[in-house]
KOLPASE-808628 format. One record per residue (C-alpha): residue number from 1; x, y, z. Coordinates in pm, whole numbers. Layout:
R   num       c1       c2       c3
R   NUM        X        Y        Z
...
// end
This chain:
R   num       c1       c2       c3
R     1        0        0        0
R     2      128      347     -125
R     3      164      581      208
R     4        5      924      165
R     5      314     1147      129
R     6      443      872     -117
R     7      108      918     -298
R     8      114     1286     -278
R     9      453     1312     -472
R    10      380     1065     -724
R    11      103     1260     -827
R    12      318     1546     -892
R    13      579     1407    -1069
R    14      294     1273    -1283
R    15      156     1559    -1350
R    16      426     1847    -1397
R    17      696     1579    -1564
R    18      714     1426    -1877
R    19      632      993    -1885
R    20      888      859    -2034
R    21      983      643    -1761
R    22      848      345    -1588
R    23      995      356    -1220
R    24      917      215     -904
R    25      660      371     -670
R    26      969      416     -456
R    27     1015      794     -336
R    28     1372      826     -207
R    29     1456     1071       59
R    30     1774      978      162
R    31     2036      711      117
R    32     2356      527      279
R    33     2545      266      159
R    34     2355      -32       -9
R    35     2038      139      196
R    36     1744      370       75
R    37     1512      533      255
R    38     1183      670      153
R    39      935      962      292
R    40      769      783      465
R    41     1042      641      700
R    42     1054      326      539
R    43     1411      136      442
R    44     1486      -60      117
R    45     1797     -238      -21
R    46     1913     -122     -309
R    47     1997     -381     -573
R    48     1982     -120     -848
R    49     2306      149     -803
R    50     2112      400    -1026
R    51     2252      137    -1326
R    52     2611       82    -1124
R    53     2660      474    -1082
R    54     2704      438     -711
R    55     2932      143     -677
R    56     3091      280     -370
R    57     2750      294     -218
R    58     2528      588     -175
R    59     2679      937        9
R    60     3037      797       66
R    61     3183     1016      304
R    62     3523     1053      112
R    63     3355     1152     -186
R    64     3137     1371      -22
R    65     3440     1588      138
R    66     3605     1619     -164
R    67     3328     1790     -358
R    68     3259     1978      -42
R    69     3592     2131      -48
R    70     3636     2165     -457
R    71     3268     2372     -498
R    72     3419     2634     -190
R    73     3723     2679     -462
R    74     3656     2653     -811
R    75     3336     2455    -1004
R    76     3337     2584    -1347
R    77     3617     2786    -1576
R    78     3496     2541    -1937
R    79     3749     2464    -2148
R    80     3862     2790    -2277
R    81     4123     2798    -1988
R    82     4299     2528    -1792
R    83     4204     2420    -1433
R    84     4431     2277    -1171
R    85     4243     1980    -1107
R    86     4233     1821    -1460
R    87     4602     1745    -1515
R    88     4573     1523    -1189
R    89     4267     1391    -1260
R    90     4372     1301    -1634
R    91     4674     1132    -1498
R    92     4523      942    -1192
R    93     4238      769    -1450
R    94     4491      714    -1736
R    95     4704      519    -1514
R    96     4453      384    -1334
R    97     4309      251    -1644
R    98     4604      174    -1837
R    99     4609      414    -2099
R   100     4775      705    -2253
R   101     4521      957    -2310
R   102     4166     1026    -2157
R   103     3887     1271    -2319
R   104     3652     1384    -2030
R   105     3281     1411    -2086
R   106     3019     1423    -1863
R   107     2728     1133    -1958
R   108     2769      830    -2093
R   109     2634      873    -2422
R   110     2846     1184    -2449
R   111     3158      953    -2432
R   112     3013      703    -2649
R   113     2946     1009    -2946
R   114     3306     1076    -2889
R   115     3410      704    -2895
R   116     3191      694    -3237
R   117     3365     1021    -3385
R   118     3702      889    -3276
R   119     3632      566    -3467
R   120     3537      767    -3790
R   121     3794     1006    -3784
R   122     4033      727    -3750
R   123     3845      504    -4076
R   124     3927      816    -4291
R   125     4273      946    -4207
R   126     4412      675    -4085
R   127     4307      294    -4272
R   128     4199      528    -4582
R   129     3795      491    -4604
R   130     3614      621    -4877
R   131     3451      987    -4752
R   132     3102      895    -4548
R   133     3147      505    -4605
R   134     3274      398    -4250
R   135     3085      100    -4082
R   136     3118       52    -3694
R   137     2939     -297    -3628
R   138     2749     -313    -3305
R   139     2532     -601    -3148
R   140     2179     -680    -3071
R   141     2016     -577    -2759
R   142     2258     -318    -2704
R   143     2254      -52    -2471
R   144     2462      292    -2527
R   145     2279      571    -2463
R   146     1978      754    -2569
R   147     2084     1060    -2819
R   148     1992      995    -3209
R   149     2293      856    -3337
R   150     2340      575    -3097
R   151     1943      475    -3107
R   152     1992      454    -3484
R   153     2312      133    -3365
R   154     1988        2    -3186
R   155     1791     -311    -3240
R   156     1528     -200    -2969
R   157     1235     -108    -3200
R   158     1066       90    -2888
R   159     1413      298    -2821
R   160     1342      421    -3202
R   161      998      450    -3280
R   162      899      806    -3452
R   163     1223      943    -3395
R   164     1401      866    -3745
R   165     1571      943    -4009
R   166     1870      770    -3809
R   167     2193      821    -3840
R   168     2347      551    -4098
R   169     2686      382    -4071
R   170     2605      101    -3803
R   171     2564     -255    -3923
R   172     2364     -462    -3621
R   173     2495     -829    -3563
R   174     2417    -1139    -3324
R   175     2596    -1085    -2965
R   176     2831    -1350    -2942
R   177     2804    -1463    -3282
R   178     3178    -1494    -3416
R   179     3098    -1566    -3777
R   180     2874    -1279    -3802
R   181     3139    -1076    -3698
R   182     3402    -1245    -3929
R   183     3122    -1190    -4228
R   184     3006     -863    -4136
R   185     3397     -722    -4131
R   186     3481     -494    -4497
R   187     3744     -267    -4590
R   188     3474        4    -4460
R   189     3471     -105    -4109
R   190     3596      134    -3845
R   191     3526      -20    -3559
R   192     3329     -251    -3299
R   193     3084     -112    -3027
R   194     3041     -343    -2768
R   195     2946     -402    -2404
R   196     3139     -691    -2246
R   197     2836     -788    -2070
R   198     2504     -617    -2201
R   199     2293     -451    -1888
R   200     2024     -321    -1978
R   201     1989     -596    -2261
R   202     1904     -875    -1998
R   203     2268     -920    -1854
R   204     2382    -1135    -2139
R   205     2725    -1261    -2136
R   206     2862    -1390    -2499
R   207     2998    -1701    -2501
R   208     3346    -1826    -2368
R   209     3628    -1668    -2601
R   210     3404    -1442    -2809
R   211     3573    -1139    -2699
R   212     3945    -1276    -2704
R   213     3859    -1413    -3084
R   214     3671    -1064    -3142
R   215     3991     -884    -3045
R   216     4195    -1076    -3278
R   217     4022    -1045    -3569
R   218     3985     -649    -3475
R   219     4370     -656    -3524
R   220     4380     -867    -3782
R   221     4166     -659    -4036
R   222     4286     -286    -3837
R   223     3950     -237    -3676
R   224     3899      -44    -3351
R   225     3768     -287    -3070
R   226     3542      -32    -2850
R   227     3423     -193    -2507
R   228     3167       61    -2403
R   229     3227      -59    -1987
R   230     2991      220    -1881
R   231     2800      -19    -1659
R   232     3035     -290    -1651
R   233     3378     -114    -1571
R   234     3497       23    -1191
R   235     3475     -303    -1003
R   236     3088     -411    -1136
R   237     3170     -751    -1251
R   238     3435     -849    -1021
R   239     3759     -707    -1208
R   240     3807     -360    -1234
R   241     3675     -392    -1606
R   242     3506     -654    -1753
R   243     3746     -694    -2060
R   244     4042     -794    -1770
R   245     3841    -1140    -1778
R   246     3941    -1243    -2144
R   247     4267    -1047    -2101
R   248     4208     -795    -2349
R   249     4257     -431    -2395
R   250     4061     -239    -2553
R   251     4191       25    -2833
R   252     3925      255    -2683
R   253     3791      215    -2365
R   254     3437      441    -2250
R   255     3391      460    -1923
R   256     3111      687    -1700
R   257     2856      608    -1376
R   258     3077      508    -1122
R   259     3341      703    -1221
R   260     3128     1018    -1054
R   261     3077      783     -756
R   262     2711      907     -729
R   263     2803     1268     -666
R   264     2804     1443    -1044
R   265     2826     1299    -1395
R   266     3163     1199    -1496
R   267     3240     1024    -1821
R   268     3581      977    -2070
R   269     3667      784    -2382
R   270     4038      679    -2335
R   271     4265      536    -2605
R   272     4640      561    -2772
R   273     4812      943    -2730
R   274     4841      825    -3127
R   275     4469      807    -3215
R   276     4346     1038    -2988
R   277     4557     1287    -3164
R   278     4352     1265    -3448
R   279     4121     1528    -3250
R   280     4224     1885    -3331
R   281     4133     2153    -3155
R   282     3747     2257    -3235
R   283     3717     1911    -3351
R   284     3479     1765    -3023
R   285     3437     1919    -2667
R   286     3239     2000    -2387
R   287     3176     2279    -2151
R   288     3147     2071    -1871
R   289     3366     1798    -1965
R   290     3660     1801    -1749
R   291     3561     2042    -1488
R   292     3751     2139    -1128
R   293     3460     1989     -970
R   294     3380     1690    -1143
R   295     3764     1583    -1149
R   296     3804     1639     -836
R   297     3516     1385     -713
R   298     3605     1108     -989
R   299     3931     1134     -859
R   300     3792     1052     -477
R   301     3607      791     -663
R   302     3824      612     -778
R   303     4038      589     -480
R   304     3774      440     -288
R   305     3708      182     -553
R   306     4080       98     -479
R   307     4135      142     -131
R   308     3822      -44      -17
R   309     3892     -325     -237
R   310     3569     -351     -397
R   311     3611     -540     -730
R   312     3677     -774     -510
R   313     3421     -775     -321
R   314     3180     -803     -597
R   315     3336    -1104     -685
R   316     3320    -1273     -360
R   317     2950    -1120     -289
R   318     2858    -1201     -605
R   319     2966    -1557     -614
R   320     2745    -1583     -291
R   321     2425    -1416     -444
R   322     2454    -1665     -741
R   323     2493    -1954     -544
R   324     2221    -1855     -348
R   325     1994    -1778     -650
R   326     2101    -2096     -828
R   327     1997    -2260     -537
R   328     1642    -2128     -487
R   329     1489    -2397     -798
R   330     1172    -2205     -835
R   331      990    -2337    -1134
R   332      970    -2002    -1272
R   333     1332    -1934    -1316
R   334     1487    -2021    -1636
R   335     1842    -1877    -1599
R   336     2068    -1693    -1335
R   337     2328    -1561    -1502
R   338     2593    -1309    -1427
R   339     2934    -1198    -1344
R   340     3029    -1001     -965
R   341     2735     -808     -837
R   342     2600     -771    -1192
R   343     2381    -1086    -1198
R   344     2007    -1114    -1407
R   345     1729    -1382    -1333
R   346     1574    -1468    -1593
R   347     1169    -1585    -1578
R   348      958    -1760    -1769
R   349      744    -1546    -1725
R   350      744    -1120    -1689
R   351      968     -995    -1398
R   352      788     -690    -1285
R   353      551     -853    -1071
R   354      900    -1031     -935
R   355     1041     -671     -848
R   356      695     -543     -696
R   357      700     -820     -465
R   358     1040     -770     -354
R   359      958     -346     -353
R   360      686     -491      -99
R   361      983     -680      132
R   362     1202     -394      120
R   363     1419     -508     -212
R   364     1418     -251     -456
R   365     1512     -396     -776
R   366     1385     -329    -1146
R   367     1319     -567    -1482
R   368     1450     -545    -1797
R   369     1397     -659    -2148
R   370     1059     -812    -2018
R   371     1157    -1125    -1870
R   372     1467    -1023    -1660
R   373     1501     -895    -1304
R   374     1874     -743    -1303
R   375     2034     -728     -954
R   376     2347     -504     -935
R   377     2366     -376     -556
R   378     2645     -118     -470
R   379     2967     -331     -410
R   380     2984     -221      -86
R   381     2724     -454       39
R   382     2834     -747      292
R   383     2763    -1123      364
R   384     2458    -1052      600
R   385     2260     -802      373
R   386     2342    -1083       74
R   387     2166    -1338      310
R   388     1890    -1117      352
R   389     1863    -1016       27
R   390     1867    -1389      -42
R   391     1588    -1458      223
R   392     1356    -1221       85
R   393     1417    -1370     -294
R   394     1305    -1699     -183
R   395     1060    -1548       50
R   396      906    -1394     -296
R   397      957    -1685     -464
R   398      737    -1918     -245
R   399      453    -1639     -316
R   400      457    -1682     -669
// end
């Protein structure tokens, strides 16, 4: 039963904002940690992260001072001058990812458009495309953002209905389907765009040694391999990025969510000092990207992804939560699948009647793709709110 207050500011949101979400009839007031709390005093697990943008759990403390003390300095100069906090920051997440160069952006989609320009620019004056001919292959059920180009690399009719003419240049594939790939492959093809694990698409993993032969055959033929780790990267799946489990790298890696630990929006494309290069100056920017204030908490962000050793913890949580869920044999589950604390059930059935009955228990989880209920807690969370979580899963279960 929706409390009155609850009621009261659903009704407003309804009626002064525009529907083009679906979400809970949670109404969050505060948070801590893994924990939510609504206005009406109630307390929820959260098995969501806003989509893995609060890995290090909700109001971290450390994260918190430092954009405390950067706003009572500096928040905003753009790009038409230099800041101190950007050299640091640029140096701290190239390292820290392994790379030579970063471009900071603020969304995730805004790194993926410059992750797509990057791979153009590169077709033409680098492997020698014909002018307006380059190809980037991407893969059903993908998941990169929302603006017009990247809905046109969508197969999600619903993410592109009345909103054409798309952009052209993306040729859609099977995930996980190696001689697609190998087919689809021409001397137009810039690039691949692809999500190591697909989120929003259900939590799909491809199959063992898709993205190691994938790699390959990107070098082979001199064709950008783009893991778009957005959702996946900073500790999500049990390695600091998902690509570390096939022992790849990337020749452009996008990254974004966690990377503003929940504070501020934070995203970067990262790749070679010799590709990004190809970007001149008036060629692609932002006037937020890259700002005192947003470096400055990405930079406390990452540091607690480190220092609390949480990709580790998502592994050994994880493991736990699958086990558990594995476990459960409820007739109505056809799959658990997953990697760290990114894990998706799979029903036979429609999940959201699975996440309202968890909402009810004080789970608050959401479906996707129909079917799936995707669990991705912050990676914070511990053994005994696992074992609760898993209690009130099987709890639900015996309901349905």
């Amino acid at each position: 039963m929706i409390e009155e207050k609850t009621h009261e500011l659903i009704a407003m949101e309804d009626r002064y904002g525009a529907h083009n979400y679906h979400p809970l009839d949670l109404v969050v007031e505060r948070a801590a940690g893994v924990w939510l709390y609504d206005v009406d005093g109630k307390r929820y697990l959260d098995c969501i992260s806003a989509y893995s943008a609060v890995n290090q759990g909700h109001c971290h403390p450390r994260i918190a001072e430092a954009l405390l003390a950067q706003a009572q300095k500096v928040t905003l100069v753009s790009r038409a001058m230099r800041n101190d906090r950007l050299p640091r920051f640029l140096k701290k997440l190239t390292e820290f990812c392994g790379f030579e160069v970063a471009l900071p952006m603020n969304t995730g989609a805004e790194a993926v458009e410059t992750a797509i320009k990057l791979a153009r620019r590169y077709a033409y004056d680098i492997k020698g495309v014909a002018h307006d001919k380059a190809e980037i292959i991407v893969f059903n059920n993908n998941f990169h953002g929302r603006t017009t180009s990247i809905i046109s690399a969508s197969s999600e009719a619903s993410y592109k209905r009345s909103f054409g003419p798309f952009t052209p240049g993306f040729i859609l594939i099977e995930y996980g389907n190696f001689d697609a790939l190998q087919a689809a492959i021409n001397q137009n093809t810039a690039a691949i765009l692809i999500e190591p694990i697909q989120g929003e698409g259900g939590v799909n993993i491809p199959p063992p040694g898709f993205l190691k032969r994938a790699w390959g055959l990107c070098k082979e033929h001199e064709v950008l391999f783009m893991a778009d780790e957005i959702q996946t990267g900073f500790g999500r799946t049990g390695t600091m990025f998902a690509t570390e489990h096939d022992s790849i790298k990337p020749d452009v890696l996008i990254v974004g969510k966690a990377l503003g630990g929940g504070y501020y929006p934070v995203s970067a494309a990262l790749a070679s000092k010799k590709l990004m290069d190809l970007f001149k100056p008036g060629d692609h920017g932002s006037t937020f990207g890259g700002n005192p204030l947003a470096c400055a908490v990405a930079e406390a962000a990452l540091g607690v992804l480190v220092d609390e050793n949480l990709a580790e913890n998502a592994q050994t949580m994880g493991t736990l939560l699958m086990d558990g869920l594995r476990a459960c044999k409820s007739p109505r589950i056809k799959e658990v699948r997953g990697r760290g604390l990114l894990v998706g059930i799979e029903f036979h059935k429609p999940a959201r009647p699975f996440a309202s009955a968890l909402l009810q228990r004080g789970i608050a989880c959401k479906d996707t793709h129909v079917n799936v209920l995707r669990l991705a807690p912050p990676l914070v969370i511990n053994r005994e709110e696992i074992e609760m979580l898993l209690e009130h899963f099987k709890d639900a279960s015996s309901e349905f």
